[in-house]
C-alpha positions as a Markdown table, in Angstrom:
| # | Residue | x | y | z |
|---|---|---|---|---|
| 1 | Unk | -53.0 | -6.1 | 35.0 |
| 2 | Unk | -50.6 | -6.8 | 31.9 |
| 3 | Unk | -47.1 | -5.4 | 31.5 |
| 4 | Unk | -47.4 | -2.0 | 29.9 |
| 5 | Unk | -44.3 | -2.2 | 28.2 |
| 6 | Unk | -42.1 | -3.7 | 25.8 |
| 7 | Unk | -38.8 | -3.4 | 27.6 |
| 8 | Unk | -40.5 | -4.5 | 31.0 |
| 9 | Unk | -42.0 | -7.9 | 29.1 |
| 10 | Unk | -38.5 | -8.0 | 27.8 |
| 11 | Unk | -37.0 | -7.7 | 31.2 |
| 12 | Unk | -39.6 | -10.4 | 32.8 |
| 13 | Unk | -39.0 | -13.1 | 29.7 |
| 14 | Unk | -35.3 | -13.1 | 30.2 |
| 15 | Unk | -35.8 | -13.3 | 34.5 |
| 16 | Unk | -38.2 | -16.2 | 33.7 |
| 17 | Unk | -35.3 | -17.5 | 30.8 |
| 18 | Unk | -32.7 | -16.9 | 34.3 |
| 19 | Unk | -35.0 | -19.5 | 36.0 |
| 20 | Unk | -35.8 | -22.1 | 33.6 |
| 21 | Unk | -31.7 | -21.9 | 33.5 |
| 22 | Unk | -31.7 | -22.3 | 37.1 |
| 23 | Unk | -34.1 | -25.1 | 38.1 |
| 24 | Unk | -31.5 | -27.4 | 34.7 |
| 25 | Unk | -28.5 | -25.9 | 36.9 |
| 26 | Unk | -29.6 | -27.5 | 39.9 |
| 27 | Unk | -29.9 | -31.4 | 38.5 |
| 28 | Unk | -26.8 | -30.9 | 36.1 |
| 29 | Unk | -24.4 | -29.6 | 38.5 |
| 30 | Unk | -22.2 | -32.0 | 39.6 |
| 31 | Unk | -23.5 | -33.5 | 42.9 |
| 32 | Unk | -22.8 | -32.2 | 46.5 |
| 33 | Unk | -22.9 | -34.1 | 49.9 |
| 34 | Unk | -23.1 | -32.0 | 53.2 |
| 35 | Unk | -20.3 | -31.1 | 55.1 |
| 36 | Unk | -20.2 | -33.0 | 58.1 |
| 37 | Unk | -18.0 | -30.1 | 59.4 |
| 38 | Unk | -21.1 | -27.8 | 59.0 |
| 39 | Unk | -22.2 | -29.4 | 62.4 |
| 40 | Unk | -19.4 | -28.2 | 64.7 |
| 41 | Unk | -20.3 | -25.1 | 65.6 |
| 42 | Unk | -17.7 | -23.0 | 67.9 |
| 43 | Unk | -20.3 | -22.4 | 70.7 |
| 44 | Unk | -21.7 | -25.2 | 72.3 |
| 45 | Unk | -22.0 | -23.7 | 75.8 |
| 46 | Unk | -25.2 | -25.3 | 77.5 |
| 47 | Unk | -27.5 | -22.6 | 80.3 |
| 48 | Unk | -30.2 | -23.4 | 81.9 |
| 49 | Unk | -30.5 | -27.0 | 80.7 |
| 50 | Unk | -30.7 | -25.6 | 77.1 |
| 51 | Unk | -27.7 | -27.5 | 74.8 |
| 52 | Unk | -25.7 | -24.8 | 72.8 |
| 53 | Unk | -27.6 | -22.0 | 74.0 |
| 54 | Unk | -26.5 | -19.2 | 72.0 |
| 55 | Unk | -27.6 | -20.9 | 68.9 |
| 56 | Unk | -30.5 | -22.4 | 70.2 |
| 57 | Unk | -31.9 | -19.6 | 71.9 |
| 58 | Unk | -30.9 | -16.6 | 68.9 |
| 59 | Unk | -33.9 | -18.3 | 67.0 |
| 60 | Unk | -36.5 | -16.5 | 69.3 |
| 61 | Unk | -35.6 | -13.3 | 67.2 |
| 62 | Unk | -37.2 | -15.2 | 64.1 |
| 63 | Unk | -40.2 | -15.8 | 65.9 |
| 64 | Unk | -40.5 | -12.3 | 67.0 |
| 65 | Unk | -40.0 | -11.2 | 63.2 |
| 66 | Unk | -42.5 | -13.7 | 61.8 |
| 67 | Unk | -45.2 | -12.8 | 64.4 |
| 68 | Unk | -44.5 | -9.0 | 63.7 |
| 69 | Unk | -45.4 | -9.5 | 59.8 |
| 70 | Unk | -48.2 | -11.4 | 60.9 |
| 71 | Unk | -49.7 | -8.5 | 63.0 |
| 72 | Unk | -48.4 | -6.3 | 59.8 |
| 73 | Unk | -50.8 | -8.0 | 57.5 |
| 74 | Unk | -53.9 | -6.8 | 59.2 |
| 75 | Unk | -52.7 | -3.1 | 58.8 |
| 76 | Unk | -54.6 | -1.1 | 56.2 |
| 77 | Unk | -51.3 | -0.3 | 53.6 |
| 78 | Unk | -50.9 | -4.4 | 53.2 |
| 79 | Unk | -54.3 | -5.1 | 52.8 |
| 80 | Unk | -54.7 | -2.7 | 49.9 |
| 81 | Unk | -52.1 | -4.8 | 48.1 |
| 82 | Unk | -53.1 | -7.3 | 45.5 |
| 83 | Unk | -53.9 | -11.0 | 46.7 |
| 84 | Unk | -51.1 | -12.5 | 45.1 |
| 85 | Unk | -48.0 | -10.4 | 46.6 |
| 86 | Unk | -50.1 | -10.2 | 49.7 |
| 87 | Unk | -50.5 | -13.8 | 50.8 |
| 88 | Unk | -46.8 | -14.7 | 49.5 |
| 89 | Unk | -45.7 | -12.4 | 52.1 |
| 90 | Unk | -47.9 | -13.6 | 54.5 |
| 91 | Unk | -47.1 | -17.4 | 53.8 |
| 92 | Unk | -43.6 | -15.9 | 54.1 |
| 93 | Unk | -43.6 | -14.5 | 57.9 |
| 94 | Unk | -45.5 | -18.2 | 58.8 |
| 95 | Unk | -42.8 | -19.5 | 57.6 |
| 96 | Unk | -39.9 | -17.7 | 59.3 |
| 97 | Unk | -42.4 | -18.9 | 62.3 |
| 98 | Unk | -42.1 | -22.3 | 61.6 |
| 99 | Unk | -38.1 | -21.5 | 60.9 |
| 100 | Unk | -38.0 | -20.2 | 64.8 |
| 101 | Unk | -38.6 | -23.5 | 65.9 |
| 102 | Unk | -36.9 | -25.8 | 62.9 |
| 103 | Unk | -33.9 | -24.2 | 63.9 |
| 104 | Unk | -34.0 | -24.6 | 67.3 |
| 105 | Unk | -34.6 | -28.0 | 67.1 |
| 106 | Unk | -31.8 | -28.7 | 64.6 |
| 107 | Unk | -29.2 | -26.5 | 67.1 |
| 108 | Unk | -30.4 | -28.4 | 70.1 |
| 109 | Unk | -28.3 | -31.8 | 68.7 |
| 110 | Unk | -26.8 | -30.9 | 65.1 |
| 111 | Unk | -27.2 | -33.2 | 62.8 |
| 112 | Unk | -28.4 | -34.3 | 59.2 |
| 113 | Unk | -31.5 | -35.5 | 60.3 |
| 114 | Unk | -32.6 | -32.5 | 62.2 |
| 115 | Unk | -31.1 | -30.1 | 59.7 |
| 116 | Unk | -33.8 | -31.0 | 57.5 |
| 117 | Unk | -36.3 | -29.7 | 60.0 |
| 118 | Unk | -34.5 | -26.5 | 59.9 |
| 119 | Unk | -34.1 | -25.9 | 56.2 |
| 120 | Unk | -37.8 | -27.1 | 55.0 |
| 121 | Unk | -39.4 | -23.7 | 56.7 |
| 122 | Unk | -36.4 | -21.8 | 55.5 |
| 123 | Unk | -37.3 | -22.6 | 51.7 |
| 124 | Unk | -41.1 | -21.2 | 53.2 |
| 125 | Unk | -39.2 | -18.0 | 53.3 |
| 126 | Unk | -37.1 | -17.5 | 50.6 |
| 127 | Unk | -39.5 | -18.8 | 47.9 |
| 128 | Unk | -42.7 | -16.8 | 49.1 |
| 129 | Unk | -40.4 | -13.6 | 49.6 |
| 130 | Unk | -39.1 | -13.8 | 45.6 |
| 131 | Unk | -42.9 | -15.1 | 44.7 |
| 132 | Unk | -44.1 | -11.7 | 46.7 |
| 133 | Unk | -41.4 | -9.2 | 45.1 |
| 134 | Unk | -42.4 | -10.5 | 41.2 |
| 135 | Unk | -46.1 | -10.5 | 42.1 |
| 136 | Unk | -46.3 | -7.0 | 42.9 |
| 137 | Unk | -44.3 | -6.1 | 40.3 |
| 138 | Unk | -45.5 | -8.0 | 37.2 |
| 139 | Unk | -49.6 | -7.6 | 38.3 |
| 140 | Unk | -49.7 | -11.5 | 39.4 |
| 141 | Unk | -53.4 | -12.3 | 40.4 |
| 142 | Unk | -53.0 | -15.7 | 40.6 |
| 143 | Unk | -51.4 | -17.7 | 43.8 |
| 144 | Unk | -49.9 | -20.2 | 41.3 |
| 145 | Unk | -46.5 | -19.3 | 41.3 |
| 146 | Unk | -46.6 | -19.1 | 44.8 |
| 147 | Unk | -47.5 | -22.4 | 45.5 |
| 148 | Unk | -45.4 | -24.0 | 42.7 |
| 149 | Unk | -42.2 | -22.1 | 44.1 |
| 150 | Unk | -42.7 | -23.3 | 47.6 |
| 151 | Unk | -43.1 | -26.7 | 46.3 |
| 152 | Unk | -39.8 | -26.2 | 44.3 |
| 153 | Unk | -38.4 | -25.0 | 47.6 |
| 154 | Unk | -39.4 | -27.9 | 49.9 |
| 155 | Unk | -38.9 | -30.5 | 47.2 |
| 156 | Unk | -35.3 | -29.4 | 47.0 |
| 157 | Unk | -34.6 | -30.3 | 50.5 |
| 158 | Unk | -36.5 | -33.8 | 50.3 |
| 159 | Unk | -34.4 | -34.6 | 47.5 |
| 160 | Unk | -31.1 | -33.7 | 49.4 |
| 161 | Unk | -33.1 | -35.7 | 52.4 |
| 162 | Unk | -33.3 | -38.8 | 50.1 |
| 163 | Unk | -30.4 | -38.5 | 47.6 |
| 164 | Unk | -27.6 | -36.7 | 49.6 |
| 165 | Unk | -27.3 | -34.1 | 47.2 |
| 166 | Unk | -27.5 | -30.7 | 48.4 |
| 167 | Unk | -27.2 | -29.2 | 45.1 |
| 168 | Unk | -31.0 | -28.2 | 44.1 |
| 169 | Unk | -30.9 | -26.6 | 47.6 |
| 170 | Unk | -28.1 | -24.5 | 47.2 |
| 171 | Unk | -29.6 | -23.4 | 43.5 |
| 172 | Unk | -32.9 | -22.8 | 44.7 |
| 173 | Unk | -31.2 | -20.7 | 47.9 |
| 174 | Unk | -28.7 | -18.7 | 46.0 |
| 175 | Unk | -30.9 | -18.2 | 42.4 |
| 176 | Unk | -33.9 | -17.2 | 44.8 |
| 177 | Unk | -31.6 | -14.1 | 46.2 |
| 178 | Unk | -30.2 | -13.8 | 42.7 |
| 179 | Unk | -33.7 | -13.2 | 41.3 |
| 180 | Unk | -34.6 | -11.3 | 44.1 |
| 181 | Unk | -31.9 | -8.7 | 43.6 |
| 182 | Unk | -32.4 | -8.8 | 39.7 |
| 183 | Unk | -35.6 | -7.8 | 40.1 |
| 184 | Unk | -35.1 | -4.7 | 42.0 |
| 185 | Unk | -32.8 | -3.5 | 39.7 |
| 186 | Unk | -34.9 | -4.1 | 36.7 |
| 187 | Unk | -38.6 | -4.5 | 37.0 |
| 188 | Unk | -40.5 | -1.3 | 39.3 |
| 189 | Unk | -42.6 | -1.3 | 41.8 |
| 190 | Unk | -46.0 | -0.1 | 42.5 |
| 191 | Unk | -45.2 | 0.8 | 45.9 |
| 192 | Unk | -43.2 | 2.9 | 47.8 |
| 193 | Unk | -40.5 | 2.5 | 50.6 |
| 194 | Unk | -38.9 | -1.0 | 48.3 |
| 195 | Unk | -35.1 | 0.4 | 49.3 |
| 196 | Unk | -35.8 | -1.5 | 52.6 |
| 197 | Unk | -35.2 | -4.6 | 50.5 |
| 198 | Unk | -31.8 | -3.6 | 49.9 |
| 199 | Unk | -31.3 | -3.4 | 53.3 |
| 200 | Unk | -32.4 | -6.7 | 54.3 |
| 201 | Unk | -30.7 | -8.0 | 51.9 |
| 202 | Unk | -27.6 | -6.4 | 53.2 |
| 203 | Unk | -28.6 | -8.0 | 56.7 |
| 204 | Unk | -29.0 | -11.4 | 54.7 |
| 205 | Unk | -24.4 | -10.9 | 53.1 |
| 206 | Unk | -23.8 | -9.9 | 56.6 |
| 207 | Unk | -25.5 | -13.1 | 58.1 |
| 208 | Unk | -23.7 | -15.4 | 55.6 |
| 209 | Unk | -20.5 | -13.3 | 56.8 |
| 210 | Unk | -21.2 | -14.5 | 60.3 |
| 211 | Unk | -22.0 | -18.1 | 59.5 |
| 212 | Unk | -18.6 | -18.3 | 58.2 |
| 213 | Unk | -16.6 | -17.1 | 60.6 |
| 214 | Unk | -18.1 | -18.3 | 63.4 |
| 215 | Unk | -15.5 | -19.6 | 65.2 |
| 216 | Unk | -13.3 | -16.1 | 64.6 |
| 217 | Unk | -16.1 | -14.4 | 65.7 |
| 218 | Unk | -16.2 | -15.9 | 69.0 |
| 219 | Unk | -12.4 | -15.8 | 69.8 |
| 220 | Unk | -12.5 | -12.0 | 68.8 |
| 221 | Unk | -15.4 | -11.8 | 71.2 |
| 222 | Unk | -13.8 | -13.6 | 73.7 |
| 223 | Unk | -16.3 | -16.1 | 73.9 |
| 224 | Unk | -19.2 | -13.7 | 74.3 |
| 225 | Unk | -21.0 | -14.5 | 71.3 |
| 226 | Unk | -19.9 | -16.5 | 68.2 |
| 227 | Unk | -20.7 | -16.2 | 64.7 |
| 228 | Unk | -23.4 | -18.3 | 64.0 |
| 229 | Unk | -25.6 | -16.9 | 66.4 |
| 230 | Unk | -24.7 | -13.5 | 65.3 |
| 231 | Unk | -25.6 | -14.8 | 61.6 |
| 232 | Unk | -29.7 | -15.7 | 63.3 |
| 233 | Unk | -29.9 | -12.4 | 65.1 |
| 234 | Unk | -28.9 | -10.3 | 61.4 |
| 235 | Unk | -30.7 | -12.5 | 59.6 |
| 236 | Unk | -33.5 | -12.0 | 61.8 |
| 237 | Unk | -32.9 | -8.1 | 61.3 |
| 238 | Unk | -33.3 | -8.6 | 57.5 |
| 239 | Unk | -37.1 | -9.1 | 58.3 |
| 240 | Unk | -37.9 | -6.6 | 60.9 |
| 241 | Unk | -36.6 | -4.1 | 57.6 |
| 242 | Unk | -39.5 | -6.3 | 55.2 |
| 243 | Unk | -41.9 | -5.5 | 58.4 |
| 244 | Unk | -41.6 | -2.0 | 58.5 |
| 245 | Unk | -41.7 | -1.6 | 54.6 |
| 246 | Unk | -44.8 | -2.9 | 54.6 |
| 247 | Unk | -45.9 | -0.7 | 57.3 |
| 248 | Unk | -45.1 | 2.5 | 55.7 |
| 249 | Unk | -45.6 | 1.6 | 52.0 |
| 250 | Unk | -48.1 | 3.4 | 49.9 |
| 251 | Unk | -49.1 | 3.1 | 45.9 |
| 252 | Unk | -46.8 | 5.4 | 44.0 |
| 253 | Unk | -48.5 | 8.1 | 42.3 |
| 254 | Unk | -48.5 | 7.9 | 38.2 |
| 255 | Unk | -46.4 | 10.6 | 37.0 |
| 256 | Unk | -47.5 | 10.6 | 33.7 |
């Protein structure tokens, strides 16, 4: 189905403009190496033979999420959505699966190497969640865009892998929530219950909130918890919000 409108294929040509602008951003940017600091993380308490538990074991709650939208996909409202929207979510909970254990692995002995284990399945989140909220909402019928975003995705972390520069990462991370967020506020839905998305967003600012003060976090705690893994168990809430969205959701009916 086509864009009805003028000012909605307005809207979607300048988002698309947005992009274009975004993937140039990412190669013209000045070049940006990883903080080696990124790695010290304030809890590094080992239980039960596990290495910096807290962090290690907080991925679980990603797991739990992904296999939730999983089991969501096989309910009647989700399987009355279009293809497209409908397997970019799915490829989406897979991937916060696969993030589950990427993370883990990387928080069992930080480092470079296994960091890139956590952030490939993170792009197989990000990318199919902004290719799921544009297909639905633009009549996508095709899973082209899908496939060519999660490529853009994963390629950016092999090309921080192999050049050291994080910088097409951190553009494809931050312009995927950017377009996300545009989006909402400009192009509707076909579907009810979409304010959910604000709140899992809000989950996601409160996770990056966390991450950054991790180790204040855990002194204010007293050493119960520290930021980071508080940053895995909200951004884990983020999705339990995108599960139950698609749970309730139902086509909006035309008020014309």
């Amino acid at each position: 189905m086509a864009i009805a409108s003028r000012p909605m294929r307005g809207r979607a040509w300048a988002l698309a403009l947005l992009a274009a602008v975004l993937v140039v951003l990412a190669f013209v940017l000045p070049p940006f190496a990883q903080p080696q600091g990124y790695h010290d993380f304030a809890d590094r308490r080992a239980w039960l033979g596990i290495p910096n538990y807290g962090n290690v074991a907080s991925n679980i709650m990603f797991l739990v999420a992904g296999l939730a939208g999983l089991f969501a996909m096989r309910t009647p409202a989700v399987r009355a959505m279009d293809a497209a929207p409908r397997h970019a979510y799915a490829l989406m909970f897979l991937g916060l699966v696969f993030t589950a254990f990427g993370s883990g692995f990387y928080h069992w002995a930080p480092s470079d190497g296994r960091l890139v284990w956590d952030r490939l399945p993170m792009t197989v989140v990000f990318m199919p969640l902004l290719a799921a909220t544009y297909a639905e909402r633009l009549r996508w019928r095709s899973d082209g865009s899908l496939i060519v975003l999660t490529l853009l995705g994963l390629g950016s972390v092999i090309y921080w892998a192999c050049s050291g520069n994080l910088m097409p990462y951190l553009v494809a991370q931050g312009g995927s929530i950017l377009l996300i967020l545009l989006a909402l506020a400009l192009l509707p839905t076909p579907w009810t219950q979409r304010h959910r998305l604000w709140l899992a967003l809000a989950c996601y600012a409160v996770a990056l909130g966390c991450e950054k003060l991790d180790l204040a976090l855990f002194q204010a705690t007293a050493g119960v918890i520290s930021g980071h893994t508080l940053k895995h168990l909200a951004a884990a809430a983020a999705f339990f919000f995108v599960v139950q969205m698609l749970r309730r959701q139902q086509p909006k009916r035309d008020r014309h």
